[in-house]
N, CA, C and O atoms as CSV, one atom per row, in Angstrom:
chain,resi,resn,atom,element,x,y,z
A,1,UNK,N,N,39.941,-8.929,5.532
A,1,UNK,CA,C,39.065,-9.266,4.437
A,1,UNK,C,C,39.687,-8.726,3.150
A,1,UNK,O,O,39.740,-7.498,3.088
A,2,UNK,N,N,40.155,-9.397,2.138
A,2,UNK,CA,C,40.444,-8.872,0.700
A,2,UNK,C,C,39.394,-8.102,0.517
A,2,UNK,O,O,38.168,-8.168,0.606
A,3,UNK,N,N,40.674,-6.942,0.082
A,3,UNK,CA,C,39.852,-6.038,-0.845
A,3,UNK,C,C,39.134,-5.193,-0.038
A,3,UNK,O,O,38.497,-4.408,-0.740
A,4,UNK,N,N,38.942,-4.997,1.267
A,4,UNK,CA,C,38.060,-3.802,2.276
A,4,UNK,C,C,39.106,-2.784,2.596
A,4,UNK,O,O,40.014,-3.029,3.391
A,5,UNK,N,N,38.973,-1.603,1.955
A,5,UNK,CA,C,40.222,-0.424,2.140
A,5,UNK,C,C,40.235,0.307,3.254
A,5,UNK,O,O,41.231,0.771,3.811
A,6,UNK,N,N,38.616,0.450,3.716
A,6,UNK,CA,C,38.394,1.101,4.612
A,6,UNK,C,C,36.988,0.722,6.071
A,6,UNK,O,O,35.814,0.607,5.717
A,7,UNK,N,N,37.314,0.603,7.347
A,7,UNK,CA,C,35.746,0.222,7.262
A,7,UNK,C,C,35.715,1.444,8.912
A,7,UNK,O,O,36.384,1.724,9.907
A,8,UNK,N,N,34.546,1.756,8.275
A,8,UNK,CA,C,34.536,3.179,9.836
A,8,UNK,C,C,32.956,2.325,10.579
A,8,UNK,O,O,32.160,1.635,9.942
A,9,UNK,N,N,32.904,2.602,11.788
A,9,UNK,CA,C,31.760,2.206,12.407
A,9,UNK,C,C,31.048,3.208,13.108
A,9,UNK,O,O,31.523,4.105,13.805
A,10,UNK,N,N,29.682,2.930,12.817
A,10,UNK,CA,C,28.879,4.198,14.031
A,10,UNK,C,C,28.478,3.715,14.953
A,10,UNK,O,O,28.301,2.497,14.982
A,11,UNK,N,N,28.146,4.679,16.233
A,11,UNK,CA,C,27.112,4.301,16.576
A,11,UNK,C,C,26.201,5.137,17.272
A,11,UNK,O,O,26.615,6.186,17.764
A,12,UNK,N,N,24.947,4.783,17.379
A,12,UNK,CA,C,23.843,5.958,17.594
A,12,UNK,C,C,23.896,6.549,18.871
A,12,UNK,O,O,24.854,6.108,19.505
A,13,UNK,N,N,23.185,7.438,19.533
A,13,UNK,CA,C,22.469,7.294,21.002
A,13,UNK,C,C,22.403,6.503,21.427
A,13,UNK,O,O,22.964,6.130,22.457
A,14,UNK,N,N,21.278,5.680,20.386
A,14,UNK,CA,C,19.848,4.859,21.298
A,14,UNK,C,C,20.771,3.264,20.875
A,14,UNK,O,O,20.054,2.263,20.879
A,15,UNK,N,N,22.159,3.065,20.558
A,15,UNK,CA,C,22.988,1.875,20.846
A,15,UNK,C,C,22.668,0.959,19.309
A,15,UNK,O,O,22.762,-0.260,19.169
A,16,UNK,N,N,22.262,2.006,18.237
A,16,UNK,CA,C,22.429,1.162,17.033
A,16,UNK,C,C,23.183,0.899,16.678
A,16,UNK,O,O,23.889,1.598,17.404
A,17,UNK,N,N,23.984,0.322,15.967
A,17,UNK,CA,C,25.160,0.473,15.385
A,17,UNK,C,C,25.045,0.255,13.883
A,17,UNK,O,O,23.968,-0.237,13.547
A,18,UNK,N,N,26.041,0.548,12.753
A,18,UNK,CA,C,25.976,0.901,11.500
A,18,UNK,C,C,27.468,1.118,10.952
A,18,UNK,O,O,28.403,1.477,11.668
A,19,UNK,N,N,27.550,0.869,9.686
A,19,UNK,CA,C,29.548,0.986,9.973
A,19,UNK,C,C,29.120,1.385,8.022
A,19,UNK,O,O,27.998,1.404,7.515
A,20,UNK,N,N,30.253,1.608,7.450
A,20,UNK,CA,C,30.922,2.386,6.459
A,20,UNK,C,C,31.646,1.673,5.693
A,20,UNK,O,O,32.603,2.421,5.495
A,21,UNK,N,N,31.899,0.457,4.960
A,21,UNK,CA,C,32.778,-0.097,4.339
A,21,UNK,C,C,33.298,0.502,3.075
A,21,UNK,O,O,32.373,0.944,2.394
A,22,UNK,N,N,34.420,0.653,2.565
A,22,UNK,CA,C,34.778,0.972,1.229
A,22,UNK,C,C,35.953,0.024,0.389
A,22,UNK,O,O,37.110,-0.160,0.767
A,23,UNK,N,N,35.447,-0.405,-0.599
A,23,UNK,CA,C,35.842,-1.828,-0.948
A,23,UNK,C,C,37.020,-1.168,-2.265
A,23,UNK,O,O,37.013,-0.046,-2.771
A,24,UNK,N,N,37.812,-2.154,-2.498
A,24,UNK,CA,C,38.790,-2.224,-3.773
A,24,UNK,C,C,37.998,-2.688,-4.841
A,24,UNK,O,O,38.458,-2.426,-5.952
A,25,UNK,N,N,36.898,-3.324,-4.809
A,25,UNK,CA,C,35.890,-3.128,-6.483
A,25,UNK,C,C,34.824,-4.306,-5.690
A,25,UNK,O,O,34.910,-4.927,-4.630
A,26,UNK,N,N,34.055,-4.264,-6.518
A,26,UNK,CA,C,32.382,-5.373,-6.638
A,26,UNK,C,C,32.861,-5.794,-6.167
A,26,UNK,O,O,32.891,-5.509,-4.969
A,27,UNK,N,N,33.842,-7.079,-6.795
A,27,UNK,CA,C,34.126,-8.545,-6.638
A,27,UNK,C,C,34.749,-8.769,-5.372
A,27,UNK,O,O,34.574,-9.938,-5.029
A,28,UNK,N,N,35.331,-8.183,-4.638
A,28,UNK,CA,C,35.734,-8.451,-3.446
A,28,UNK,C,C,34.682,-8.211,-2.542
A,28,UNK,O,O,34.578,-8.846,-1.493
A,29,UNK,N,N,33.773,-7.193,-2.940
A,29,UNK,CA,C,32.527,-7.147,-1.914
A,29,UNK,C,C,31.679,-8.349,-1.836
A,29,UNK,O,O,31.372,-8.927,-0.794
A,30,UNK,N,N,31.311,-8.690,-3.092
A,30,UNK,CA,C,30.313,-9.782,-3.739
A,30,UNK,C,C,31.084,-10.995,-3.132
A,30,UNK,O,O,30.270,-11.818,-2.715
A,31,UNK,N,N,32.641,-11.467,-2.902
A,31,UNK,CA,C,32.800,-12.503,-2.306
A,31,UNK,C,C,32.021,-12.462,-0.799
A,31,UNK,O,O,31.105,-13.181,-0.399
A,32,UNK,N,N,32.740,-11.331,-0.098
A,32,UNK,CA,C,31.917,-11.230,1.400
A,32,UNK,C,C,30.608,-11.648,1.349
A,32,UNK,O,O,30.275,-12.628,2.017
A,33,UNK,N,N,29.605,-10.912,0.485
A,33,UNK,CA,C,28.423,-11.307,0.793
A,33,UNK,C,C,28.044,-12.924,0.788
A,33,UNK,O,O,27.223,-13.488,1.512
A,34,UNK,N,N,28.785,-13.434,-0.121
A,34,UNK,CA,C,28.519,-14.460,-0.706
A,34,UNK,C,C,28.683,-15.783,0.284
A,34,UNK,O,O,27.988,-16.776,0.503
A,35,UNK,N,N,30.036,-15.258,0.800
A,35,UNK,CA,C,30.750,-15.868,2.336
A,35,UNK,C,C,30.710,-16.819,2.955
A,35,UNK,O,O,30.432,-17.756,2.206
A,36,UNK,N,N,30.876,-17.228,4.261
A,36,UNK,CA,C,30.812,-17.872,5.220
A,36,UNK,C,C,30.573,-16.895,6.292
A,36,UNK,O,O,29.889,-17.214,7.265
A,37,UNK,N,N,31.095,-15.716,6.178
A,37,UNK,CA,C,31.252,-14.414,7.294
A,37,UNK,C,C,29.528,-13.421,7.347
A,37,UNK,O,O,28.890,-12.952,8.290
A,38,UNK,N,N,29.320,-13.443,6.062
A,38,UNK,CA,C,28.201,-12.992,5.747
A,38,UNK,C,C,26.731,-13.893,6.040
A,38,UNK,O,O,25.593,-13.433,6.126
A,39,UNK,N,N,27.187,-15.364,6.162
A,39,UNK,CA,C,26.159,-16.363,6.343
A,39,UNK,C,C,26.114,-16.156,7.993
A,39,UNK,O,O,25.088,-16.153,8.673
A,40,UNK,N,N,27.376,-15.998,8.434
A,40,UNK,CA,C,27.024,-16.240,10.081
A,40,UNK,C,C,26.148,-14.999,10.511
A,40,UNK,O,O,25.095,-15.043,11.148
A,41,UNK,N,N,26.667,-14.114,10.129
A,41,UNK,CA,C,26.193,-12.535,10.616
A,41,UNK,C,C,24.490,-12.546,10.579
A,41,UNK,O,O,23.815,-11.894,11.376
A,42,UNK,N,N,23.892,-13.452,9.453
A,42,UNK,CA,C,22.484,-13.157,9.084
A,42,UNK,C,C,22.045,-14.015,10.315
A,42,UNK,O,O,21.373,-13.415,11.154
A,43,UNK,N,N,22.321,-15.305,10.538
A,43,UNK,CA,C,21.889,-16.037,11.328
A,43,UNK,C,C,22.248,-15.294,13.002
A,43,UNK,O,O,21.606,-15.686,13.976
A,44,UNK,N,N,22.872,-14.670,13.082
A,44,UNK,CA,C,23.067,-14.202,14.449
A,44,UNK,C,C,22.114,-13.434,14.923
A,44,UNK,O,O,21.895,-12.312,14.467
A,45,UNK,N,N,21.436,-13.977,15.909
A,45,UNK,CA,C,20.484,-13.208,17.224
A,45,UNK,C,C,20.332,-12.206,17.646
A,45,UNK,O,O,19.336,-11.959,18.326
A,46,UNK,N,N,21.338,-11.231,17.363
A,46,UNK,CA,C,21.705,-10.053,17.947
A,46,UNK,C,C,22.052,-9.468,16.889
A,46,UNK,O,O,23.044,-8.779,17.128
A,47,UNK,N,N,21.612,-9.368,15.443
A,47,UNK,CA,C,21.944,-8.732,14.811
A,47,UNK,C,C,20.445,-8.758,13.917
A,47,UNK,O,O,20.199,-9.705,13.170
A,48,UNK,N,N,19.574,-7.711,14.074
A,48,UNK,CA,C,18.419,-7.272,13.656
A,48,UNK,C,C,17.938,-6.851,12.313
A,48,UNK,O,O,18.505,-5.789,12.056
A,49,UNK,N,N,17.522,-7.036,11.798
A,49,UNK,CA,C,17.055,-6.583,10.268
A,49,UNK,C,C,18.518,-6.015,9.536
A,49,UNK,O,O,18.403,-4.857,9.135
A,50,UNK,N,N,19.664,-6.544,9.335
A,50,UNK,CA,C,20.696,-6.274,8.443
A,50,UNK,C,C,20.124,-5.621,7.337
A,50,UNK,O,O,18.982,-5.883,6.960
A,51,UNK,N,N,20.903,-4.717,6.750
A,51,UNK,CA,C,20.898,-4.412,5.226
A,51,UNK,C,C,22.552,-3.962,4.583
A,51,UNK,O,O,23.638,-3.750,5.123
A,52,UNK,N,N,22.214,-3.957,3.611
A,52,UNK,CA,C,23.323,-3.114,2.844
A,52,UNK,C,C,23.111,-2.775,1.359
A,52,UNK,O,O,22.692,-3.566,0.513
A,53,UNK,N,N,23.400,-1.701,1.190
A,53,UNK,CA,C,23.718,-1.181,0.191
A,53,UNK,C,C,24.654,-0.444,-0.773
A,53,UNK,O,O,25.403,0.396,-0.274
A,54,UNK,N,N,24.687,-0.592,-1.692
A,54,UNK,CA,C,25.745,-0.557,-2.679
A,54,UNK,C,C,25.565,1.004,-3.332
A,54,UNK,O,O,24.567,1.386,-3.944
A,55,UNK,N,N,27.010,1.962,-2.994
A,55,UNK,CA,C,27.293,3.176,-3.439
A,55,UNK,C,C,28.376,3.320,-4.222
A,55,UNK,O,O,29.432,2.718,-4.027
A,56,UNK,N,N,28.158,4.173,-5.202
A,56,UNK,CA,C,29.233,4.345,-6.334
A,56,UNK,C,C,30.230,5.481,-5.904
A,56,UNK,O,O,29.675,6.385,-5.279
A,57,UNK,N,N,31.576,5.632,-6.103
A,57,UNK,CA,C,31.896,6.600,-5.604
A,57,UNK,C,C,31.529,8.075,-6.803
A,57,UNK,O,O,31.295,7.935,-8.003
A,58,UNK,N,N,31.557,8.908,-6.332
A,58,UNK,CA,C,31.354,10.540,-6.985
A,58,UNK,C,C,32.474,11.151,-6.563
A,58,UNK,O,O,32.658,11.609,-5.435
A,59,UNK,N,N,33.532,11.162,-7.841
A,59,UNK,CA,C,34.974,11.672,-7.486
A,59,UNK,C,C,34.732,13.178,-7.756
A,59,UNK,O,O,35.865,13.636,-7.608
A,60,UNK,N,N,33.845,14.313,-8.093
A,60,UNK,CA,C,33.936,15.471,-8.047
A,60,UNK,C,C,34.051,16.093,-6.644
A,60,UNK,O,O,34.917,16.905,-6.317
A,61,UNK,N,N,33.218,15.684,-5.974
A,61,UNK,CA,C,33.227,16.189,-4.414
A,61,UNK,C,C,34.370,16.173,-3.713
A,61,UNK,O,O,34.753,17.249,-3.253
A,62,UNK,N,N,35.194,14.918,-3.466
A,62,UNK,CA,C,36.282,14.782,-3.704
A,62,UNK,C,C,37.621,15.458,-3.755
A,62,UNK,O,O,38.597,15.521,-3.006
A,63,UNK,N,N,37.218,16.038,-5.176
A,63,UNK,CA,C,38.612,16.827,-5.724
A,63,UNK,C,C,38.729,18.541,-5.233
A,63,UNK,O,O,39.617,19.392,-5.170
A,64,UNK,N,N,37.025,18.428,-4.897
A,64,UNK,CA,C,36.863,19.711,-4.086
A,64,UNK,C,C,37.509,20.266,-3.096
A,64,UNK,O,O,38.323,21.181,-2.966
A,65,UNK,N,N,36.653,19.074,-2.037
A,65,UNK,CA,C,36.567,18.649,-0.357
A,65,UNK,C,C,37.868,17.405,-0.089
A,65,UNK,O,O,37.481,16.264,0.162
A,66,UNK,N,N,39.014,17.612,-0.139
A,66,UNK,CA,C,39.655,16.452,0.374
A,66,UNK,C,C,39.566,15.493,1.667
A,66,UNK,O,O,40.081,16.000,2.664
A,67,UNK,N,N,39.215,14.672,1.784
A,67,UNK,CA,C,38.893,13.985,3.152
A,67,UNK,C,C,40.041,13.435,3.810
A,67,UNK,O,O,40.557,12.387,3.420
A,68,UNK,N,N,40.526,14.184,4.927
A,68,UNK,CA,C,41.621,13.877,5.343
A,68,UNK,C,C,41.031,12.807,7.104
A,68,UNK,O,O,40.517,13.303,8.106
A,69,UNK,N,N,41.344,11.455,6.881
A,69,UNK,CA,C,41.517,11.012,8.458
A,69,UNK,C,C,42.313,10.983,8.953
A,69,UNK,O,O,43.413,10.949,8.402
A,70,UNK,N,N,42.108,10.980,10.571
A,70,UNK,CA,C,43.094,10.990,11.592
A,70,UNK,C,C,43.951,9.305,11.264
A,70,UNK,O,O,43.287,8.273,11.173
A,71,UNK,N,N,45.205,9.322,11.150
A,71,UNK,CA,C,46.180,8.744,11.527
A,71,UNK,C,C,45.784,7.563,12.824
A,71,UNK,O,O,46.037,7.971,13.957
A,72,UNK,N,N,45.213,6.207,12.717
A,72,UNK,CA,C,45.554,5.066,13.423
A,72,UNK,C,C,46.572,5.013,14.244
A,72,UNK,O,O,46.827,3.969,14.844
């Protein structure tokens, strides 16, 4: 997907699942939503009350706390 830098996935106990995207700006997000990928996902059966929401990053924490991931 243009423009998705990062995408981590959860998942619960009780078999929710929930994931982490971090995008290269709006406009590459705003295409996804806008989509064909995003149209199928809503219509799919097995995928329950969707949401998403939109976070700004806060580069102080950051410069603090470096977030280092494990290596793919």
């Amino acid at each position: 997907m243009p423009g998705l830098l990062i995408e981590i996935w959860l998942t619960s106990a009780d078999g929710h699942l929930d994931g982490v995207h971090v995008w290269a700006d709006e406009e590459d997000h705003g295409a996804l939503l806008a989509g064909d990928l995003a149209a199928a996902l809503a219509t799919d059966p097995r995928i329950v009350d969707p949401t998403v929401r939109g976070w700004s990053v806060d580069a102080a924490p950051p410069a603090i706390t470096p977030v280092r991931l494990p290596p793919t």
